[in-house]
N, C-alpha and C positions, 0 to 999 in steps of 0.2 A: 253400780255395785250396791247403793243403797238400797235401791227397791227390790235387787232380786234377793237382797239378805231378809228382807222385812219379808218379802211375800214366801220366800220359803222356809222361812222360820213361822208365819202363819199356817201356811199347808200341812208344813210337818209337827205340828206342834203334837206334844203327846208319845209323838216318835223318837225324834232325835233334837237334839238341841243347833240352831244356825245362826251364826254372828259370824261378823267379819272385825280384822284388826286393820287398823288404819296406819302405820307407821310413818312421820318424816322421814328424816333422814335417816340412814342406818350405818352406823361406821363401821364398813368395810375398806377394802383396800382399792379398790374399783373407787369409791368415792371420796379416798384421800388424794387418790391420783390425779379426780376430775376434777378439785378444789384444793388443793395444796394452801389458799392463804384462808381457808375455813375454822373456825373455833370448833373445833372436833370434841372439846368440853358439851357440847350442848347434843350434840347428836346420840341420838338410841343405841346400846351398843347391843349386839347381837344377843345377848346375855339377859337384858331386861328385855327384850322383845320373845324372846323364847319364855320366859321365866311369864310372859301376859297369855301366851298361845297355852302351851301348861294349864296356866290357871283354868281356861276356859275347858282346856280337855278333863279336866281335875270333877269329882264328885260333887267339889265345891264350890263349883256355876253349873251344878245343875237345874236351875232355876232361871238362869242366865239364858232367853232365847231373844234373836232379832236386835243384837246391842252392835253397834255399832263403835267401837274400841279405839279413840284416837290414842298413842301410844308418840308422844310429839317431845321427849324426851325432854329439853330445856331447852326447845328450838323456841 
């Protein structure tokens, strides 16, 4: 995932902007089930994960190309 974020964020540069988000954990309901004795304080909640995707689709990473976005909440 890394090299194909790098290499087509270098092909396309000019054109479109390419980065990927990296998230841990994400608190969903699927992964309170799979870990029930988990500190779910520390995990991504869907909410700050959308709120990083945003940013990137945003005007305001238009400048932002081939980044690589760990998003590792308080894991």
């Amino acid at each position: 995932m890394h090299r194909l974020t790098e290499s087509l964020a270098a092909e396309l540069k000019g054109k479109v902007t390419v980065n990927a988000v990296l998230p841990s954990i994400i608190d969903t309901a699927a992964n309170r089930a799979a870990m029930p004795k988990a500190d779910i304080s520390k995990w991504v909640t869907p909410k700050e994960l959308a709120d990083v995707i945003l940013f990137l689709a945003s005007d305001a990473a238009s400048a932002v190309t081939g980044a690589l976005l760990p998003v590792n909440g308080r894991v």
